[in-house]
Each structure stands twice: as structure tokens, then as C-alpha cells.
N, C-alpha and C positions, 0 to 999 in steps of 0.2 A: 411579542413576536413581530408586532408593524416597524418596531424600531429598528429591527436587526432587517429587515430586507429594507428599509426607511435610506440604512447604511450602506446597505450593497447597491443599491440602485444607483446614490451618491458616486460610490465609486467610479462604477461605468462611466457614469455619467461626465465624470471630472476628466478620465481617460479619452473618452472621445471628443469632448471640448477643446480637449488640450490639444489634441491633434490637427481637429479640421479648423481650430482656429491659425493655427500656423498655416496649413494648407492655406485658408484665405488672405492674409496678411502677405505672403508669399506672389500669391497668383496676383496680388493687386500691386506689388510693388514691379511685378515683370511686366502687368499690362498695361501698366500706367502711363506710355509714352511718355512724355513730357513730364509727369510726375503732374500731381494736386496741385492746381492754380495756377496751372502751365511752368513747374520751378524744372528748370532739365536735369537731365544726369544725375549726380551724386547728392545735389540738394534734395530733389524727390527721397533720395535712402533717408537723409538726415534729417527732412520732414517729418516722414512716418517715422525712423526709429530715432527719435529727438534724444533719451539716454537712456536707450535701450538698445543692444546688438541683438545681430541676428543667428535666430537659431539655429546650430548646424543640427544634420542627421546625426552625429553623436547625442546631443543636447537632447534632442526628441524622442531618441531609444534609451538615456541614461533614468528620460522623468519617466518615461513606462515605466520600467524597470522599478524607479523608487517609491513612485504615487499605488503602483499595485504593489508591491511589496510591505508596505504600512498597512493599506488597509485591509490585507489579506490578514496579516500580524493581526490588527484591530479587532476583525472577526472572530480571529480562533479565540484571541482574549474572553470576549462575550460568551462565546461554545464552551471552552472548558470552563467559566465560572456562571454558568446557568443555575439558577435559582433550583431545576429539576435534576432529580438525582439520576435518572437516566440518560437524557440527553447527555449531561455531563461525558455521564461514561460511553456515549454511545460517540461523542464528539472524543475523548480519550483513545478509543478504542481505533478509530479511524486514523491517527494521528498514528499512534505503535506501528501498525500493521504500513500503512504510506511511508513512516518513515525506513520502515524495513525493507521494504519494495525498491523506496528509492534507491537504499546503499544497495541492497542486493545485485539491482539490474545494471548501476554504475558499475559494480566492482566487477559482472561477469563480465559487461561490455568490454572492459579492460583485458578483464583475460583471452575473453575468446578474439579479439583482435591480434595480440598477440599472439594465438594458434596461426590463424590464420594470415597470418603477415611472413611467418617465421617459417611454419610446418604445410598446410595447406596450399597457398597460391606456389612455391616452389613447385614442389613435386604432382603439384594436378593442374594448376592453372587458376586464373581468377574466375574462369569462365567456365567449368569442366563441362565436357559431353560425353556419353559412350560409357564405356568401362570407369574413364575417372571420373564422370558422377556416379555410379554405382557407389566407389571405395570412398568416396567423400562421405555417403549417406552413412556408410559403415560405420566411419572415425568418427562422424557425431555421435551416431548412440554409443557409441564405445566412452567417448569425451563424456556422455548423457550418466553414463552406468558410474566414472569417476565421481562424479559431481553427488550424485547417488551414493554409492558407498562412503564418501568422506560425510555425508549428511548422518547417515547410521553410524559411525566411528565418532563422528561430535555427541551426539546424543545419547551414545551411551557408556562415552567418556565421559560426559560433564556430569549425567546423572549416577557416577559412580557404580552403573550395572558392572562393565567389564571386571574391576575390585573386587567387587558385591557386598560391601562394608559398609553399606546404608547410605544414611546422608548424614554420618558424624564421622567422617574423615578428615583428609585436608581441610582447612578453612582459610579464609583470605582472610586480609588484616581488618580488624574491626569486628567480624565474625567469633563468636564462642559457643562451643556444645553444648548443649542444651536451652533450656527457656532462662532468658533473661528479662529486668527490664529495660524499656528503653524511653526513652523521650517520645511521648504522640504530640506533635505541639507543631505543625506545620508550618509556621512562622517564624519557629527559631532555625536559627542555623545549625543545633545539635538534634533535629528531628532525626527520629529514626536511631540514634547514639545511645550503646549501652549507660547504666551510670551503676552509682554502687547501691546494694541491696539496701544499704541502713539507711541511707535517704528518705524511704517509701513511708510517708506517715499515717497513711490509712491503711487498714487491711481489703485485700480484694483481691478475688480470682483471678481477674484477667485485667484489668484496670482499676486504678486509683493515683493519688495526689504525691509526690516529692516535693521537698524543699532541694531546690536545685540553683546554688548562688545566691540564697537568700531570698528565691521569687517562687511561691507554689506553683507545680509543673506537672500537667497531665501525664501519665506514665503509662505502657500497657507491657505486657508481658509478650516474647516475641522468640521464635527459637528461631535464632540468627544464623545459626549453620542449617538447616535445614531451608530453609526461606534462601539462603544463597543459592543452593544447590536447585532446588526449584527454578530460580531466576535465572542462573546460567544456563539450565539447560532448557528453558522454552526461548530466550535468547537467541542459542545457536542454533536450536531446531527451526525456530522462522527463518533466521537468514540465510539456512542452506537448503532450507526446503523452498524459498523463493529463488535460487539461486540452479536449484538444480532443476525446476520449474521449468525457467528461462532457456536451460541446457536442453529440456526435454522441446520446448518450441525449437528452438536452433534445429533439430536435428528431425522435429517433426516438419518443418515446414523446408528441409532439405528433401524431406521424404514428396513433398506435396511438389515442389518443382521438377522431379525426376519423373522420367517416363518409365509406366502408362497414365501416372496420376494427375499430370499437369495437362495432359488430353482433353480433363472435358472436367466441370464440376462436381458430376457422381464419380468420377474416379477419385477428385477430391475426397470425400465423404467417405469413400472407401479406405482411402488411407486414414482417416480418421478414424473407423471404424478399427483397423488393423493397430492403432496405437493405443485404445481401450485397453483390449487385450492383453498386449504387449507389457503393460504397466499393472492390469491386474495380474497376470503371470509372476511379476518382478515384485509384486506387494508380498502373494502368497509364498515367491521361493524366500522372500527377507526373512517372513514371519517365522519361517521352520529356523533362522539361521539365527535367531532372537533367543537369548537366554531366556528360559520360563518360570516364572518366582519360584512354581512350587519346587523345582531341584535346587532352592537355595535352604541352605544349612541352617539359618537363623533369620528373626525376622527383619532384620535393618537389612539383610543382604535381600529379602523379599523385596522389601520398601523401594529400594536402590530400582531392583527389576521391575515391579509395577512401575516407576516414572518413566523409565526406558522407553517401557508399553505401550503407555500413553501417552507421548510424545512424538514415537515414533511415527503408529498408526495418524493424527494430528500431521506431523511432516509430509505423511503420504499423502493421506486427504488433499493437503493445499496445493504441493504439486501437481498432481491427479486436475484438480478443480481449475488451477492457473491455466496448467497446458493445454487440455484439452480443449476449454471452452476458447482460449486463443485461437486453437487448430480448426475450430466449429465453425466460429465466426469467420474466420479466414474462406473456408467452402463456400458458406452463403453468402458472401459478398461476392467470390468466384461467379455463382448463380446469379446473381444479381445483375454485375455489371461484365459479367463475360469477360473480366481484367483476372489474374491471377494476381495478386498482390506479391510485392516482396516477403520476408522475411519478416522483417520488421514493419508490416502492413501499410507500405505506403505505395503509392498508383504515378510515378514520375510521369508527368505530362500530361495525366488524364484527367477531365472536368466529368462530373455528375450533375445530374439534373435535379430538378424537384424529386421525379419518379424512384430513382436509386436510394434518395434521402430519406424518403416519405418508407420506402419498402425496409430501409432497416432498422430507422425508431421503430415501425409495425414489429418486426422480430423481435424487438429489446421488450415489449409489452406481452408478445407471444412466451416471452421468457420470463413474465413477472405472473403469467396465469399458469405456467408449467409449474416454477418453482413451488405456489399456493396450492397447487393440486396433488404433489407429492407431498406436502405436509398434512393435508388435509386426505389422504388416504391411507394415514396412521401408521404407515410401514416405518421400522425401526431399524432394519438393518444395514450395515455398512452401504450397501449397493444403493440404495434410496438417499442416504445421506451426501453421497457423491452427486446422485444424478440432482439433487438440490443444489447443491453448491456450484455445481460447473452453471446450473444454468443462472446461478445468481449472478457468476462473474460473466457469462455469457452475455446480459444486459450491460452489465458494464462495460464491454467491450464494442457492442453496437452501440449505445450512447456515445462511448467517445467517437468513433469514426463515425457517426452519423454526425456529430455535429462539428468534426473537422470537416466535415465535407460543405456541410453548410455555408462555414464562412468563409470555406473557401471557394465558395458560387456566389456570396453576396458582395457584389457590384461596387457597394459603397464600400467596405473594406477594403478590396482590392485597388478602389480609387485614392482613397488615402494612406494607401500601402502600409494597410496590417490587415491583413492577410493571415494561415498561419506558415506561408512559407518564410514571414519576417519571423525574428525573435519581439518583436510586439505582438504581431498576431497568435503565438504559442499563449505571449502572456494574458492578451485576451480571452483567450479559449479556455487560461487555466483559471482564473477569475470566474467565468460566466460558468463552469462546471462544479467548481468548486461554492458558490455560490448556491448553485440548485443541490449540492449535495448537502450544505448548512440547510434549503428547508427540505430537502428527503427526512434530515433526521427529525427535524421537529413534528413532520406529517406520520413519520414511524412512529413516534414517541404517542401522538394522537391517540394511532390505530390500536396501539400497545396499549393504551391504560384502559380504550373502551372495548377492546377484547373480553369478549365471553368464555372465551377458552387463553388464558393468559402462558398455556405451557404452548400452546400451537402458534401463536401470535409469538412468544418468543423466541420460537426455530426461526421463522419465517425472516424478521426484522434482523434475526444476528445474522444470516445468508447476505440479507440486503448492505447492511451494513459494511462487511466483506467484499461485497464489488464493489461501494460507493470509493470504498480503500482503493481497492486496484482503481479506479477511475484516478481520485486522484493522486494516485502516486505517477502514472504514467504521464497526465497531462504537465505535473511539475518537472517531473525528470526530464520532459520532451524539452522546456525551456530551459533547463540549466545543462542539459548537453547539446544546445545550439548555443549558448550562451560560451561554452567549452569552448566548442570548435570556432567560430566568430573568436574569441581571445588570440586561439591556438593559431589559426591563419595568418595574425599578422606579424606573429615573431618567429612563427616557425613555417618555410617553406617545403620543406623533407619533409616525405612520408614517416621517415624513422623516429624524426623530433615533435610532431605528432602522435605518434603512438607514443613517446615518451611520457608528453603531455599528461594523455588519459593515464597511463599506469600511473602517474604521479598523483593526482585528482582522485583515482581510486584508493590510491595510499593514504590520502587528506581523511577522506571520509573512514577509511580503517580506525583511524587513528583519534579522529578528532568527534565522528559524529557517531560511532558503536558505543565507544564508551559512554555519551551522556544519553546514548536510546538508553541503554541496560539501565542505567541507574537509575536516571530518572525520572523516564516517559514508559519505558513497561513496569517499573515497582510501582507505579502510580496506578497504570490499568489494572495488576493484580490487587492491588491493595482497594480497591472501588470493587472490585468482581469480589471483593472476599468480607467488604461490607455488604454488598446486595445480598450476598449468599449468608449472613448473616439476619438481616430483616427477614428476608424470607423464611429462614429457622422460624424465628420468634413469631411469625404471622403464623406458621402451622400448631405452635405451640398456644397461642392465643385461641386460634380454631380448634383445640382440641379441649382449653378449659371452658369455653364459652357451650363445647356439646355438637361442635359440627364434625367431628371428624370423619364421618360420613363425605363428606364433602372435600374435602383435601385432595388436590388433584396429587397423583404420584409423582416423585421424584425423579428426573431426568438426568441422565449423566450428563448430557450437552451441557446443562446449569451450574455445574461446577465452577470452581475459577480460573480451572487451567483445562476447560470443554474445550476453548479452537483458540487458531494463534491470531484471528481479531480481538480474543475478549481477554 
């Protein structure tokens, strides 16, 4: 463990070097009158930089950019090949769900700029008051409901409910009905690859040896149409459920700028209150509007309907948990500093103090003893699970704007301009967050293995793990769409070729980074979750020949491989 914070320390370290040593080198070549040794003018430059040029502000934002970018890479390397079988997954897990967050919140940004460029600022204004902020408030949740419905039309297309033909339907290529085997050998390039049955030289269940090219090759049995249909559809269900998440913010926090709610901070909170509701309303009309196994004809059309189910409800959950605790946090900072934040929670012009700072890390811990105390008073039902998760991401959320606020009150960043209104200072911010969330997980992992109740201790940790996500997926997104827009401004002057910009950039990530999530960063999470769920079998099995069955804590559905869209 001292080696991997040994490393992040390094990092920082080498980033703020690199900076104020330019800062001083700079400041001594401009105060230097006469230059060192009395040489004037241009010899002074050719003194100090004897064959070396000087750095421009390009040069100084491109080594941020690459010296944190390596060793952010550096780290994860270390996270995902931990010696600990959890961490692993718990460093996996955060990586899925971040990367989902990312495309998600890109892809919406895309669109709802386009609403808004195209539909909105026309016909209401960029500024509306009156009646056209009323029908503004309207077209979001309207926009909110879309985003909504296309989320339940993905999820129960993918998972073949709408059909109800199980999950031995369609198959993509490479896929075959039923159990096969395939290549377990993570090393090779044909891992995961059906081969042919007469290969298989041992006999076994579930696993045994092939002679595959002449080289014995671990094999396991795997039903590839099945495990597709799983995959695409917990896939599409996170990125529309993060997507429509995001649409439920848009339109909650239209709701919190209009009056009477933008009056005073309890009116805040009241619209919060109003959008609870509003959403549980909109769970329970879904749930009647949901195929229900039992009116299915056979059992694969069952099969088909339970993933629906389960997915679904998972879909709602994270939107429920994303928006609201965004819309929470958004009030008590209201409270806090009498600012109403925008939209997308930033404060244009405004500085905070120690006292602002100090008051909302204190909330993000009031949110880490709430969450502990709903797991710890053993309620099981939907409503409990909620009020856990929002306030897991609810920490997360004051973490991150508590400690943008921070650097951006600390004197010496703002002296060497990284800040985080530069794109250094973003990447700062995402470094030093990211950094504390690598040791959250090893400190979770601690609390997790010396757990006395290890099914309590694993609500608790997969919550936390889920905001550590949201944390960092926001603080990266934040630098790579200042990153965007900083590209975007110097070739495009229009508003229009800007917005082109993004919708393009959203189209990148459609295209280029959906594809290798699904395949190979969530079949990785599921395939880790379905070994754990595997050990765990055999520990209960072990405890039941050794004579403790007594003792076997019960089975939790949360524990599953496909419980929530972090694991």
C-alpha cells in the first residue's frame, strides 16, 4: 500500500515542480535588469536558457496534461492488477460505472445543447422569466419523460422481453445457443473464443484442458447467447439510466431557478421534496406498464421478463440516486452560501471561505453516518435502498465541490495559475480526487474483510464505491470538456460550429469508446462479480460440510452479479 500512495505523491509532486519551477525561472529572467553578471538584454535570455528555449503557456498546459495522464494510466495499472481479489474488482467496478457516466453526461451535453440552441433559446429566450420560465420547466420534464421512456424501450428490447423468446434468440456474431466451450486463458488473443467440442481432452463440468494449436489451453463452458444478451442489456440500461439521470437534473434544477423556489433555500428543498414524489409516481405508473413473467407462455419468455425486471428497477434506482442527491446537494449549498448555483453547479464570480468548505466536507461525513445507519437498521425494501444510495452519491457530490472550492481559495494555485478555472487546475483536482478515491478503496477493502457482519459491510462499501464513480467520472469529464471547448475556440468562432464541435465529440465517444466499455471493461466487471459469487458459493458449501450451517449469513439479492450498474 505505501508504494502506491509512494507513487501518487510523486506525481503531484513532479506537477507542481514543473510549474513553479517555470514560474521562477521566468520571474528571474524579467527581474534580472541587466541579466547575471551585469550581461544586458538578449545575452541575459542566452545566459540562463544557454540550449534550452523558453516555455510557452502551450508547453506548460500540454506537460500537465501528459505527466498527469501517465501517471493517472500508472495507477489504474496497479488497481486493476492488485494482488486482492476485491480491490481488483472494486478498482474494476469504478472504472465501468466512470466510464459510463463519462459517455453518458458527454453524449447528453451534446444533445440538450442542441434542444437548446435550436428549440428553446428561440421561442423563450436564453433568459426566460414569467410564463416562459413556467413552459421551459414544463419542456424539461417532458424532454426528462423522453429520455425515460427510450431508457425502458432499450432495456426491454435488448433483454428480449418485448419478443419474450428468452435469451436464445437473435445472436451477434461469434455468439451460439446454448453452452459452449470457450478459451479461459486471458493472455491469449482468442480468450473468451468458442473452439470445437473434440479439442476438449479432459472431462469436466464446467472447466477442463484443450489441445488448442498444439498448446494445452484452459477451457470453461459458457452460454454465449445468453451472457450476450445479459451484457447488452445492463450496457444500455447504465448509459440511459445515467443519461436520463442527467435529464432528470436539467429539469430538476430548472425547477429550483423558477419561482417560488429560487426565493429562499427551504423552497429549494421543497422542490426537492416535490421531485421524490414525482419520480416515485413515475417508478410505480413504469412498473404496471412492465410485462410480468408470470403472463409469459414459457419459460425463456419468463427468463426474457425477469432481466427486464431487473434491470429496469437497477435503471431506476441510479437515476432516482444520481438526480436527486445532485438536486440535495445543490439546496444545501444554497444554505450554505445564500448563492443558488447554476445548473450545472458552478458559482461564476463567487469565492468561499474556509467556513463554506469546512460546512460541506462536514455534510459529505453527515452522509457517510446516514448512509451506515440505514444499512445498519436492516430495512430491505426498495425505499431504504434508495435513501442509501442517493446519500452515498450525495457524499460524493459534496466531496467534489468542497474541494473545487478549496483550490480554488488556495492562494498558491491561484498564484501559479492552476486554479481549477484553468484546464491544469481541472487536472489537478482530478488527480488529487482520484488519488483519495484509489486509497477509499483500499481503506473499504480494510473495513470489508474485518467486518463482523460481512453481508452489512457489503451494502455499505458497494454504495460507497458508486459515489467514489460518480466523483470520478465528473471531475474527468470536467477536464476533457474544458479541454473541448479550449480546442473548439480556436477554430471555431460561431456558436453553430461549436455546437457542431460537441455533437461531433459525442459522436467519437458513440462510436469509439461504447464499443470497447461493453466488451471489454463491463464483461470484465461481470466476469470478477461472477467469480466472487462463485467463492462465496463454495465458502457456504464448505460451512455447511465442516457443520456450521448454523452460521451462514443469508443470501442477498444485492450480491448477485448483475445487483447494481456499479458491480
Amino acid at each position: 500500500m505505501s508504494r502506491y500512495l509512494l507513487l501518487l505523491c510523486c506525481s503531484f509532486g513532479t506537477l507542481c515542480l514543473s510549474h513553479s519551477a517555470h514560474g521562477e525561472v521566468k520571474e528571474f529572467v524579467e527581474h534580472a535588469g541587466t541579466g547575471p553578471f551585469g550581461i544586458p538584454g538578449e545575452e541575459a535570455d542566452m545566459a540562463v536558457f544557454d540550449e534550452e528555449e523558453e516555455w510557452t503557456r502551450v508547453d506548460i498546459s500540454c506537460s500537465f496534461m501528459i505527466l498527469g495522464v501517465f501517471f493517472f494510466n500508472i495507477v489504474i495499472f496497479y488497481m486493476v492488477n492488485y494482488p486482492d481479489d476485491d480491490i481488483k474488482r472494486y478498482s474494476w467496478s469504478i472504472i465501468n460505472t466512470t466510464v459510463s457516466i463519462f459517455s453518458a453526461v458527454m453524449i447528453f451535453t451534446a444533445a440538450d445543447e442542441v434542444v437548446l440552441h435550436f428549440v428553446f433559446n428561440p421561442l423563450l429566450g436564453e433568459f426566460p422569466a414569467g410564463w416562459h420560465l413556467v413552459v421551459r420547466v414544463v419542456l424539461s420534464y417532458i424532454i426528462f419523460l423522453l429520455w425515460f421512456t427510450c431508457a425502458q424501450i432499450m432495456i426491454a428490447y435488448f433483454s428480449n422481453a418485448l419478443k419474450r423468446r428468452g435469451l436464445q434468440g437473435e445472436v451477434e456474431e461469434g455468439e451460439s445457443p446454448g453452452r459452449a466451450w470457450v478459451v479461459n486463458d486471458g493472455l491469449r488473443g482468442d480468450h473468451g473464443q468458442p473452439i470445437d467440442p473434440t479439442l476438449v481432452t479432459h472431462d469436466g463440468r464446467e472447466r477442463s484442458i484443450a489441445i488448442v494449436g498444439g498448446v494445452e489451453v484452459f477451457v470453461m463452458t459458457k452460454d454465449l447467447a445468453k451472457q450476450g444478451f445479459e451484457q447488452r442489456t445492463k450496457c444500455w440500461s447504465m448509459l440511459y439510466a445515467h443519461m436520463a439521470g442527467f435529464a432528470m437534473i436539467s429539469a430538476g434544477g430548472d425547477l429550483q431557478h423558477a419561482w417560488p423556489f429560487a426565493s429562499s433555500a427551504l423552497m429549494s428543498f421543497l422542490s426537492v421534496a416535490l421531485n421524490v414524489v414525482f419520480l416515485l409516481l413515475l417508478f410505480r405508473f413504469s412498473k404496471m406498464l412492465r410485462p410480468d413473467a408470470e403472463e409469459s407462455d414459457d419459460e425463456e419468455g419468463a427468463e426474457a421478463v425477469k432481466l427486464c425486471e431487473e434491470h429496469a428497477i437497477e435503471a431506476e434506482d441510479e437515476l432516482f440516486n444520481l438526480s436527486i442527491s445532485f438536486l440535495l446537494v445543490q439546496a444545501v449549498r444554497y444554505a450554505v452560501t445564500g448563492v443558488l448555483s447554476t445548473k450545472s453547479g458552478a458559482e461564476p464570480g463567487e469565492d468561499f471561505g474556509l467556513w463554506e468548505i469546512a460546512s460541506v466536507y462536514s455534510l459529505a461525513m453527515i452522509m457517510v453516518v446516514v448512509t451506515i445507519a440505514v444499512a445498519l437498521s436492516g430495512h430491505t425494501r426498495r425505499l431504504a435502498d434508495l435513501v442509501r444510495g442517493t446519500c452515498s452519491m450525495a457524499f460524493a457530490w459534496c466531496l467534489l465541490f468542497a474541494s473545487r472550492w478549496m483550490f480554488e481559495s488556495w492562494d498558491m494555485l491561484v498564484k501559479h495559475g492552476v486554479s481549477p478555472a484553468t484546464i491544469e487546475g481541472r487536472l489537478l483536482l482530478a488527480l488529487f480526487l482520484s488519488a483519495l478515491a484509489a486509497f477509499a478503496i483500499i481503506l473499504l477493502d480494510k473495513i470489508e474483510d474485518t467486518s463482523t457482519n460481512q453481508r452489512l459491510a457489503h451494502k455499505v462499501v458497494k454504495n460507497f464505491v458508486t459515489g467514489l464513480s460518480i466523483l470520478i467520472g465528473f471531475t474527468w469529464e470536467h477536464v476533457v470538456d474544458g479541454c473541448t471547448e479550449a480546442v473548439a475556440s480556436i477554430y471555431h468562432e460561431h456558436e453553430v460550429q461549436r455546437l457542431v464541435s460537441k455533437v461531433v465529440g459525442a459522436a467519437i465517444i458513440a462510436l469509439v469508446v461504447l464499443p470497447a466499455w461493453r466488451r471489454h471493461v463491463l464483461q470484465t466487471v461481470m466476469m470478477l462479480m461472477k467469480h466472487k459469487k462463485e467463492k462465496r458459493v463454495a465458502e457456504r458449501l464448505a460451512q455447511m460440510v465442516g457443520g456450521n450451517a448454523d452460521k451462514i449469513e443469508p443470501s442477498s439479492s444485492e450480491e448477485s452479479a448483475d445487483a447494481s450498474l456499479a458491480w
